[in-house]
C-alpha positions in Angstrom: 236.9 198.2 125.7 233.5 200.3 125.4 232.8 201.8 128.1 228.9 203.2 128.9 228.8 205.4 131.7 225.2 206.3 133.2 225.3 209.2 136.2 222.3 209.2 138.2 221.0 212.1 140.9 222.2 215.5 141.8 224.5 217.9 139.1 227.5 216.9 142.2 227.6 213.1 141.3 227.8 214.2 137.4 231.0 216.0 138.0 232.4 213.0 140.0 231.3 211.0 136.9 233.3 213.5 134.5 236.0 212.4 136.8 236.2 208.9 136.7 234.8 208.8 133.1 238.3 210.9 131.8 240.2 209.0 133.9 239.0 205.5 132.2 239.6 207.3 128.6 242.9 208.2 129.9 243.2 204.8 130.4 242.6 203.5 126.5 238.4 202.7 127.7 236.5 203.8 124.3 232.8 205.6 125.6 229.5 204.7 123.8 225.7 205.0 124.2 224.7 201.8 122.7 224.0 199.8 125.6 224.5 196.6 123.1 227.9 197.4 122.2 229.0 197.9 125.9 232.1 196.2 127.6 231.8 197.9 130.8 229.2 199.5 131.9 229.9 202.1 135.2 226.8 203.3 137.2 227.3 206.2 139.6 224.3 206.1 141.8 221.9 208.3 144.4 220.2 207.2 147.4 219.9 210.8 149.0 216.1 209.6 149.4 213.9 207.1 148.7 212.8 208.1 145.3 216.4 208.2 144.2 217.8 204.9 145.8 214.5 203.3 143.9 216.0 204.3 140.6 219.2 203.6 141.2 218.6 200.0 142.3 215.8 199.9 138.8 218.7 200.9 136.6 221.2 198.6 138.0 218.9 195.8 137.9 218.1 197.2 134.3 221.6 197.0 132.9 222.4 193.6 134.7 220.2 192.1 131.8 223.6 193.2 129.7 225.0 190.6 130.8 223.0 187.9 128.9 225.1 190.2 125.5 228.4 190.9 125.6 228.8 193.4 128.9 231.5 191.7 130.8 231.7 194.2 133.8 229.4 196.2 135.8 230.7 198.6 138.2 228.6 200.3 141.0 230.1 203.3 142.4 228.5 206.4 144.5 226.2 206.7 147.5 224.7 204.2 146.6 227.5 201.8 146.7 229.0 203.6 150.1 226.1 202.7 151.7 224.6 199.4 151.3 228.2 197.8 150.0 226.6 194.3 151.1 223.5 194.6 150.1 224.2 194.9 146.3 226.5 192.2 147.0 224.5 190.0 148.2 221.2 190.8 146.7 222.5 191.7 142.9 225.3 189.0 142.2 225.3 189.6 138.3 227.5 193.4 139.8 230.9 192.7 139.3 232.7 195.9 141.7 231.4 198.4 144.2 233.0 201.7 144.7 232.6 204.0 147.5 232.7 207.6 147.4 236.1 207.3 149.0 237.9 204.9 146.3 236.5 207.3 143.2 240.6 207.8 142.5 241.4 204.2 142.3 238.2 203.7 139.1 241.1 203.0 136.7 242.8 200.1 139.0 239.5 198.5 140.4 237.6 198.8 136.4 241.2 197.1 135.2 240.9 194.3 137.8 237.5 192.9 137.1 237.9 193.5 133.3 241.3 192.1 133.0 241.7 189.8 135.8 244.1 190.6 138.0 245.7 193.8 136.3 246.4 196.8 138.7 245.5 199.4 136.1 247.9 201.7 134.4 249.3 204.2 137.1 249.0 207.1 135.1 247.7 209.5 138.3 245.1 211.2 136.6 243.9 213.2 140.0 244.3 216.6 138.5 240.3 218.3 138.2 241.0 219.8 135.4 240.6 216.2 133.6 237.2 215.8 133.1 234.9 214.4 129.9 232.4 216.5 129.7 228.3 215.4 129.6 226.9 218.3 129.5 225.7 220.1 126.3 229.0 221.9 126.5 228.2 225.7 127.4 227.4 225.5 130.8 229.1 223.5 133.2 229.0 222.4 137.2 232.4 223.0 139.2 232.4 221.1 142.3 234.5 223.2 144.9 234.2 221.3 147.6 232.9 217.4 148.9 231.2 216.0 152.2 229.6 218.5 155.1 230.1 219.1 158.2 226.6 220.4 159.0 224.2 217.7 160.8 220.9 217.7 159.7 218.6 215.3 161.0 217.3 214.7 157.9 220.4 214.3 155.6 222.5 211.1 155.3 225.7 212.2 153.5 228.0 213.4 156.1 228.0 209.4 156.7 228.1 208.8 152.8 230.4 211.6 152.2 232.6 212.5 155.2 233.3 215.9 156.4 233.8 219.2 154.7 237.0 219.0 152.2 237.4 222.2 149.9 239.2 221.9 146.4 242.4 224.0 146.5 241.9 226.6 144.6 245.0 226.8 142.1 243.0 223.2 141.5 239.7 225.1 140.7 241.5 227.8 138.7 243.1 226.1 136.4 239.9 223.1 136.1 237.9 226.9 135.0 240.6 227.3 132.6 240.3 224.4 131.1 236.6 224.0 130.4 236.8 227.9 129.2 239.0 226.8 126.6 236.6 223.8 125.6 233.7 226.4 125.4 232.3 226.5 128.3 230.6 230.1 129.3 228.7 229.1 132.2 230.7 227.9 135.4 227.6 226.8 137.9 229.5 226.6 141.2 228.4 223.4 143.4 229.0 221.4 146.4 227.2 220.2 149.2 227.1 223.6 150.7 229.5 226.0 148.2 229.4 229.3 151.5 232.0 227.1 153.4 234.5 226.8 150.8 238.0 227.1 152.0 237.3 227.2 156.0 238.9 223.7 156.1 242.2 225.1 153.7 242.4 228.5 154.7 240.9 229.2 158.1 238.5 231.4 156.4 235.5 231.5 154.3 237.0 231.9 150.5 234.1 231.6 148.2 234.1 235.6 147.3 237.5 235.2 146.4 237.6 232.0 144.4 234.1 233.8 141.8 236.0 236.8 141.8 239.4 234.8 140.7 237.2 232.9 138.2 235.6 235.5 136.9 238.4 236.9 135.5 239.1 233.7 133.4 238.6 234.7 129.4 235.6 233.0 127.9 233.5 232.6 130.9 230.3 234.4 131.0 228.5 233.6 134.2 229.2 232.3 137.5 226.2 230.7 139.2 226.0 229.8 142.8 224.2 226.5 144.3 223.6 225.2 147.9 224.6 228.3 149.7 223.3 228.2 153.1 221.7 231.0 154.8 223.6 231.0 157.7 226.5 231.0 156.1 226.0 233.9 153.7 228.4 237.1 154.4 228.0 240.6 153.6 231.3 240.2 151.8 229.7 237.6 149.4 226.6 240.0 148.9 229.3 242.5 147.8 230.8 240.6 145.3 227.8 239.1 143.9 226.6 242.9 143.6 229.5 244.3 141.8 230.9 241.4 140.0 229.4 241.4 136.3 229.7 237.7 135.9 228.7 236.3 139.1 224.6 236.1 138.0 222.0 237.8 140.8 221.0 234.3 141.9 221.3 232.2 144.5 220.3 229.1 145.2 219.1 228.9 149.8 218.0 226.2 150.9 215.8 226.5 153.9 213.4 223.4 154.6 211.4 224.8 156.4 209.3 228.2 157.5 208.4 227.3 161.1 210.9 227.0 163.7 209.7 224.5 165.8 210.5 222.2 162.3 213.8 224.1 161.8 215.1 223.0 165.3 214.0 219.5 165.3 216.0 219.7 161.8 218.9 220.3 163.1 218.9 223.6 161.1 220.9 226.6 162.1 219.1 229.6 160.8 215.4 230.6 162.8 212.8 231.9 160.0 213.8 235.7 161.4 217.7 234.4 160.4 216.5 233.6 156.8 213.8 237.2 156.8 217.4 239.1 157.8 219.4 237.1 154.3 216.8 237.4 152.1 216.5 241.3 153.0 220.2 241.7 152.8 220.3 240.4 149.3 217.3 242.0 148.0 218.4 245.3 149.6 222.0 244.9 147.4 220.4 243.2 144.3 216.9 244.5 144.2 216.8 242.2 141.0 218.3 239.1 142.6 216.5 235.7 142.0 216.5 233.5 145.0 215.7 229.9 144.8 214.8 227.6 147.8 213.5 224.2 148.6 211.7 223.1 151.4 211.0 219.7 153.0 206.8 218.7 154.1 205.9 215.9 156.7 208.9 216.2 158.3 207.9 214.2 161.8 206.2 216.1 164.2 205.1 218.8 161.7 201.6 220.6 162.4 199.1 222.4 160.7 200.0 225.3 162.4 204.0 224.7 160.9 202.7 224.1 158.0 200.4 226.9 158.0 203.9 229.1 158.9 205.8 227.8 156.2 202.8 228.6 154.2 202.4 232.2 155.3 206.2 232.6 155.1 206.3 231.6 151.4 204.0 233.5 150.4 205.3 236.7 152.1 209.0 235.9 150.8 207.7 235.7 147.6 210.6 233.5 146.4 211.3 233.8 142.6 212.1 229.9 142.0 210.6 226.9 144.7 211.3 223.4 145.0 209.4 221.1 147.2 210.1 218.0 148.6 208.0 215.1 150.8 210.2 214.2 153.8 211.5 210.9 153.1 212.4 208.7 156.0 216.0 207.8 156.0 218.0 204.8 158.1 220.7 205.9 159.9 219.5 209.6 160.6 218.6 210.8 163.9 215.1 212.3 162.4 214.6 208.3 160.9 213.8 207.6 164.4 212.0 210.5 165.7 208.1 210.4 166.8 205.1 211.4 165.0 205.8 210.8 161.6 203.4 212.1 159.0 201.4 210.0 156.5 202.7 209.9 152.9 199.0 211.6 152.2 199.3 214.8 154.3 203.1 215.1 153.1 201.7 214.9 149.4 198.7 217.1 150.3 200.8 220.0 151.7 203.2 219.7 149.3 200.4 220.7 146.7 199.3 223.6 148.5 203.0 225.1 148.2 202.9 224.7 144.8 199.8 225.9 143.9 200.7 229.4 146.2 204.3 229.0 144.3 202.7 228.9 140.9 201.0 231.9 141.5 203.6 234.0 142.8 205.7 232.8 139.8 203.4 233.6 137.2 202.9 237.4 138.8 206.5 237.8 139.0 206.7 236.5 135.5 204.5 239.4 134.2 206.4 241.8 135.6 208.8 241.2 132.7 207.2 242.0 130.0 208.4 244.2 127.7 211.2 244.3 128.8 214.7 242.9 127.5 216.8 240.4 129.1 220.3 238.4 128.3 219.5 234.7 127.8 221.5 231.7 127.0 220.3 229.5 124.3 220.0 225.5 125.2 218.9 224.1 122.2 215.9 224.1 119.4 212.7 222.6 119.3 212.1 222.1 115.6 208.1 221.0 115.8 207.7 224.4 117.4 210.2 226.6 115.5 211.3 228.2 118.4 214.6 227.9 120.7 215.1 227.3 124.3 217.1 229.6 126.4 217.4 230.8 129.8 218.3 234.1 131.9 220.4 234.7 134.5 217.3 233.9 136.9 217.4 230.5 135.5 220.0 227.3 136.2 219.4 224.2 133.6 217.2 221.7 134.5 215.6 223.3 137.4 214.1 226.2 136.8 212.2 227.8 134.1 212.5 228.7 130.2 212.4 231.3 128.1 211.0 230.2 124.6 212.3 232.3 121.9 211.0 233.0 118.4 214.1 234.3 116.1 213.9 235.6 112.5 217.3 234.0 112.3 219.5 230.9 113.1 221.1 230.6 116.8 223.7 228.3 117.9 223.7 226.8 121.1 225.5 228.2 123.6 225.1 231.6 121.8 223.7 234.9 124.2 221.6 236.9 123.0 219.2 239.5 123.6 215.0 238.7 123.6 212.2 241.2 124.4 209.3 238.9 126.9 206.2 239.4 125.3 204.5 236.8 127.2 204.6 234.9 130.7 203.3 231.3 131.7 203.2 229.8 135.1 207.1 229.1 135.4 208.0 229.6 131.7 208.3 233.2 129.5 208.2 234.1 125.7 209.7 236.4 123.9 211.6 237.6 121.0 215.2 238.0 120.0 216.3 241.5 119.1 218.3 241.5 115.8 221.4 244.3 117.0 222.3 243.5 113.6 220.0 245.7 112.3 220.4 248.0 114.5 
């Protein structure tokens, strides 16, 4: 049976994919990306906003036309499926199972059933994390260290989608960065709905500093890169590590929605905008050279021009190196779905813009700042009509953030590090040249 998995949303429902995808291999399924010669095609889905449960729904509806070929089942897993189970039952008839985030372990039995009629799968117990196929381009890879959260944003729907906060055992994560070291791996980007909670639930203690400084001693892997760590959450002990540690990068990704505090309460948030001043100051006074990502949220209801002109102020005297900004989008079954004074799509959209046009410049004056100088990247690939490769820093996660475009006297491999001299700086983007130590 060919199998054609399609992962859609955030880099945490690719590794649940990597999951279920080895555990159907496992199982004798045979993957492809020919749509046309598909038996089975498996759809993990978003619905984290509205944007995201559009295209999820678009590409269901998009591979139900398989059916009119040779498809015989397709399988709906994810948020998607967790939440509107009876929807997609009733409205899309031509999807043939739905799995919740809870039954991810059974994808064997339930793909079995509706393929086979009737067969329970093969009981092989594949649950170990280690077994995963992996979809990325193979150097850099997510490790998901924990799932659900037990934080209640008004905003935010997975706690219901999800459930509460449930940390990866360790040994688990150890030997899962053990194996994708020895499939060439050298970037382990550390992930989970919030990463700075790991192990309170196992351990009765926040564990994250020991688990990067455990992985980092694994042979092969390069950097450690951490995602969704909240502000509140973020302990001198983790600042230590991250400024000692050679592999854990100088980055972090902090999430903090918003700059004003009347938003931030109405959020449900637990940091004030003097809490996040206090982090950001912390890190910067350990790492002087850290790069700290955020996103924030505009329109959330009841949000003024004078909040939005706080965020604005805020923004622009953090001076964040990497920004991400997001309209509010209105979400059944949160408490902020219901809340007065909700904002028109247009002011959401026009305050959006003016973050990003104050971001852009801040990025592009922090971008000239390195020039000249020499930096470690990690090359991601080629662009042949340009002649020139594609790499990133430690200041930079794939996907998200910016490039740096390098022009090489010599072939590169990807996945290779090297060293480049910056001899130019766009808005989000820099140029430069590799240094041949060769010659040296």
């Amino acid at each position: 049976m060919n199998l054609l998995p399609v992962s859609l949303g955030c880099d945490k429902n690719l590794v649940d994919s990597e999951h279920m995808i080895a555990k159907l291999c496992a199982a004798g399924y045979t993957l492809t990306d020919d749509e046309d010669e598909a038996d089975v095609v498996l759809i993990n889905t978003c619905c984290f906003i509205h944007d995201a449960k559009t295209e999820s729904i678009d590409t269901i509806l998009e591979m139900a036309r398989l059916k009119d070929k040779r498809l015989k089942a397709l399988i709906v897993c994810g948020c998607l499926a967790q939440r509107y189970r009876e929807e997609i039952k009733k409205e899309i008839p031509e999807v043939d199972a739905i799995v919740g985030t809870d039954e991810a372990d059974r994808i064997v039995e339930i793909t079995d059933r509706t393929v086979k009629g009737g067969d329970e799968g093969t009981g092989d117990g594949l649950h170990n994390s280690s077994k995963r196929i992996i979809t990325t381009p193979g150097h850099y890879e997510y490790l998901k260290i924990a799932e659900g959260c037990d934080k209640h944003c008004t905003y935010c729907i997975i706690p219901k989608l999800r459930g509460t906060y449930r940390s990866v055992p360790m040994e688990d994560l150890l030997e899962e960065g053990e194996s994708l070291a020895k499939r060439g791996v050298k970037e382990l980007i550390i992930v989970a709905q919030e990463t700075t909670l790991y192990g309170v639930d196992l351990y009765g203690e926040k564990k994250l500093p020991e688990l990067l400084c455990k992985l980092s001693g694994i042979e092969g892997i390069r950097w450690i890169r951490i995602l969704y760590a909240y502000p509140e959450e973020i302990t001198d002990e983790l600042i230590e590590v991250m400024s000692t540690n050679p592999k854990i990068c100088r980055y972090i990704d902090m999430p903090i929605q918003s700059g004003s505090d009347g938003v931030l309460g109405r959020m449900g948030r637990l940091t004030s905008s003097r809490d996040i001043r206090d982090v950001i100051a912390r890190l910067r006074d350990k790492m002087p050279d850290i790069c700290i990502r955020t996103t924030l949220i505009t329109g959330f209801p009841g949000e003024t021009s004078k909040d939005h002109e706080e965020t604005y102020r805020f923004v622009n005297e953090m001076e964040f190196d990497r920004l991400g900004v997001f309209t509010y989008s209105a979400e059944e079954g949160t408490p902020a779905y219901d809340m007065k004074d909700q904002i028109d799509e247009e002011v959401k959209k026009e305050r959006q813009a003016e973050l990003y046009e104050l971001q852009q410049a801040i990025s592009y004056e922090t971008g000239l700042t390195f020039i000249g100088k020499t930096m470690e990247v990690m090359v991601d690939g080629y662009l042949p009509e340009d002649d020139v490769y594609v790499a990133r820093s430690y200041r930079d996660a794939p996907d998200i953030d910016g490039m740096i475009f390098v022009y090489s006297g010599r072939e590169l491999e990807t996945g290779d590090m090297v060293k480049v001299k910056i001899r130019d700086a766009k808005e989000y983007d820099l140029e430069g040249e590799l240094i041949d130590e060769s010659a040296e």
